[in-house]
C-alpha positions in Angstrom: 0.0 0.0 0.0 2.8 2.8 0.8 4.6 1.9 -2.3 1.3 2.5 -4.1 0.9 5.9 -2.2 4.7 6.5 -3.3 3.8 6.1 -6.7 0.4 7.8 -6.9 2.5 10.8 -5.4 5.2 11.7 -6.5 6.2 15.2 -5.2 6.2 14.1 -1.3 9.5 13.6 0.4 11.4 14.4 3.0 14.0 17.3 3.6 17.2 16.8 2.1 20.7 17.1 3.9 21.2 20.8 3.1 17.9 22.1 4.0 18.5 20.0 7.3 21.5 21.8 7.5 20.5 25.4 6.8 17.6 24.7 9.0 19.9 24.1 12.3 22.3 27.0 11.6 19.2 29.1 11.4 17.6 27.9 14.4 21.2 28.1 16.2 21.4 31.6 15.3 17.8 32.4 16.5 18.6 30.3 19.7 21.7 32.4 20.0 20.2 35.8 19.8 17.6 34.9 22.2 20.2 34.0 24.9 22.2 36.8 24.2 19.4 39.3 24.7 18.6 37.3 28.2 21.5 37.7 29.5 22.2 41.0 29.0 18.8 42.2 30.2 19.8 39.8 33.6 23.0 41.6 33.6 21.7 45.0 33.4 19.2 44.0 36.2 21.9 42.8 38.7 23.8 45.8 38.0 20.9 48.1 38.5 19.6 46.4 41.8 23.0 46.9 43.3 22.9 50.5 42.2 19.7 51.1 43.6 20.5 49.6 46.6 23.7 52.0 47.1 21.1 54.5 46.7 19.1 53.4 49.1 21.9 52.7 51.6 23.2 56.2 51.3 20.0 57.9 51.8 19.2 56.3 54.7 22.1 57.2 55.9 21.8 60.7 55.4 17.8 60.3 56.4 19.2 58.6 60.0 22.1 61.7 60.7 20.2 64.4 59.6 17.2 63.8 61.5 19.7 63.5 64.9 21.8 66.7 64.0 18.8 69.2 63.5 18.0 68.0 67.1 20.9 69.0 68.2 20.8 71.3 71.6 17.1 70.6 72.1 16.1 70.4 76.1 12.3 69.8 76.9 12.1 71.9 80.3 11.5 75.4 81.4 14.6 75.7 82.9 17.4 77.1 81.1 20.3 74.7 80.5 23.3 75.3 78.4 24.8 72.0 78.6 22.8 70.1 75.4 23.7 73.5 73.1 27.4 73.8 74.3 27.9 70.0 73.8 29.1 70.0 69.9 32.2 69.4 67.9 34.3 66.9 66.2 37.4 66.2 64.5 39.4 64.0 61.4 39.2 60.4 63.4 41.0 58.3 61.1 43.5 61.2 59.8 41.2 61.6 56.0 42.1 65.3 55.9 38.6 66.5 56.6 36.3 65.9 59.6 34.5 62.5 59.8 32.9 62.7 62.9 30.4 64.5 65.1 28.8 64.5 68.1 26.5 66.8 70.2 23.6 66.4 72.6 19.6 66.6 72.7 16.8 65.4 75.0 16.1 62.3 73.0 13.2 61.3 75.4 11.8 64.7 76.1 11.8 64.1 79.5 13.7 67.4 80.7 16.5 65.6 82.5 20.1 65.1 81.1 20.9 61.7 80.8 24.1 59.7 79.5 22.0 58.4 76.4 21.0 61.6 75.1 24.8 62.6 74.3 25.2 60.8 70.8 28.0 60.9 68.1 28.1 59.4 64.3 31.8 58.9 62.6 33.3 56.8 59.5 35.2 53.6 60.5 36.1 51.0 58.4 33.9 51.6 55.6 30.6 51.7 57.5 29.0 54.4 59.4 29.0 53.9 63.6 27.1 55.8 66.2 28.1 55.8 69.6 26.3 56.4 73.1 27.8 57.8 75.8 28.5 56.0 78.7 27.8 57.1 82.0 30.4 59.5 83.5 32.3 60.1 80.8 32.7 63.0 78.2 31.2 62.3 74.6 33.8 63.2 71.7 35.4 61.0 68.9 37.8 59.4 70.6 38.7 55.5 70.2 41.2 54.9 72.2 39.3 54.7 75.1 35.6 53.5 76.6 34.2 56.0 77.1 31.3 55.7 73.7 29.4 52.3 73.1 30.0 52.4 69.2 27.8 50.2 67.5 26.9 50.3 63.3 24.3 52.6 62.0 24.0 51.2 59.1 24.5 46.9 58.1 28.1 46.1 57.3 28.0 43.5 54.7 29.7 40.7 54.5 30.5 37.3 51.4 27.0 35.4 52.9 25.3 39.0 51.6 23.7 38.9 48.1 24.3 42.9 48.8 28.1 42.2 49.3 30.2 45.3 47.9 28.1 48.4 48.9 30.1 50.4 51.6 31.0 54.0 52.5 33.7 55.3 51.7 33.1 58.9 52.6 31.2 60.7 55.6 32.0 64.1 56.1 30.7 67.0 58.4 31.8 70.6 57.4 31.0 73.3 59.3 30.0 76.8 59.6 29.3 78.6 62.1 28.9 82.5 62.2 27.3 84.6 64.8 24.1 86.0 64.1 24.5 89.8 61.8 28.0 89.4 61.8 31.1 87.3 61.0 30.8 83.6 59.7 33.8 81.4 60.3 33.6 78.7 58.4 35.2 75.1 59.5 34.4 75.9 62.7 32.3 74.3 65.3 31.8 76.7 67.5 32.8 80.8 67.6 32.4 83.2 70.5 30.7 86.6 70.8 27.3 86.4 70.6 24.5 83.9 69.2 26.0 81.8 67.4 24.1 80.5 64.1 25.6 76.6 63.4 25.5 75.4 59.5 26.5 71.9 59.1 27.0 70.4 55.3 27.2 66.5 55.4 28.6 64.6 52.8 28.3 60.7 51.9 29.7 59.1 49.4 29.4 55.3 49.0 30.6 52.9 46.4 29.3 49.3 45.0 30.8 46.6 42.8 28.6 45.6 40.2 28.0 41.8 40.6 28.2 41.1 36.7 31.8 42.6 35.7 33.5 43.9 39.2 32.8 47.3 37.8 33.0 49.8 40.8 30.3 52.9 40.6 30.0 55.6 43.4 27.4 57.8 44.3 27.6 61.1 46.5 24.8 62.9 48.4 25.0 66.2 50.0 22.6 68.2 52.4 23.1 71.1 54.6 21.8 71.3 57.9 20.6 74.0 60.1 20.5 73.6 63.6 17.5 75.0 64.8 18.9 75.4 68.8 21.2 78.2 68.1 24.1 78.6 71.4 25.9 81.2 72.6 25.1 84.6 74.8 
């Protein structure tokens, strides 16, 4: 019977070798350009996540010390107390060239009484932003050497079991300005005598992240200016 249907048709057969062949380097090529595309839109999608994770990172960051520094000098009682506005400074910790530290003072629990908790302090170590607490009877500054500031991270360090591995800061500066009120501003100073004195700090963070795809290294820098709203001084 199929040798009848042979005969009673003569046009059907099969492919030959070289449309087999051309078939497969067509469908390879199609394949090819699929995967291609694929990947590339994956690899742009792990680079962008890590990006937007930096971002992210940073302004959280800068959310967290702003929203601490604008407090500074604030005491909820009706008693006048100089001690939470004269409580400010800082100074180069880790010898960068510019200051990378701060700390001052503020009635964190609006209780009216000055406790060891409300002194606070935010500084650059090791590629990660710290804050420290005060511990009791001791001064608050920058210092390391000794005990005298519980410093714990304000922000995750990451580390290899991380799928965020890479992002860090590599920059956290406080410059500032302060001027006394109609009359001479000294900037890169913390403090200045003779009168009320009007306090401008300008924070800068800059933090950097190695693309997952290609160890391609991208930074990103924010900036914002801070007015204290306790001014100090007589």
């Amino acid at each position: 019977m199929l040798r009848n249907f042979v005969k009673l048709n003569p046009k059907c057969h099969g492919l030959t070798l070289i449309e087999l062949l051309i078939a497969t380097v067509l469908g390879i090529i199609v394949l090819g350009t699929i995967i291609t595309v694929f990947a590339t839109t994956v690899r742009y999608n792990a680079d962008n996540l890590q990006m937007i994770r930096l971002n992210q990172e940073l302004r959280g960051a800068m959310s967290l010390i702003s929203r601490d520094l604008r407090r500074a000098g604030y005491f909820n009682s009706a008693t006048v107390n100089t001690t939470y506005l004269d409580t400010f400074g800082g100074n180069d910790t880790d010898t960068y060239g510019f200051d990378d530290c701060i700390y001052f003072a503020y009635d964190i629990d609006s209780d009216g009484t000055i406790e060891e908790s409300d002194y606070v302090a935010f500084r650059l170590k090791v590629d990660e932003i710290q804050i420290g607490i005060k511990e009791v009877g001791t001064d608050i500054d920058c210092d390391d050497s000794g005990d005298n500031i519980d410093w714990q991270e304000a922000i995750t360090k990451y580390n290899d079991d991380d799928d965020r591995f890479g992002i860090k800061v590599t920059r956290l500066e406080f410059e500032p300005e302060c001027s006394i009120a109609g009359g001479i501003v000294y900037p890169g100073d913390f403090t200045c005598a003779g009168g009320v004195e009007v306090r401008n700090i300008t924070i800068t963070i800059t933090g950097q992240v190695t693309t997952p795809v290609d160890g391609t290294v991208v930074s990103r820098t924010l900036t914002e200016t801070i007015k204290l709203r306790n001014d100090s001084g007589v």
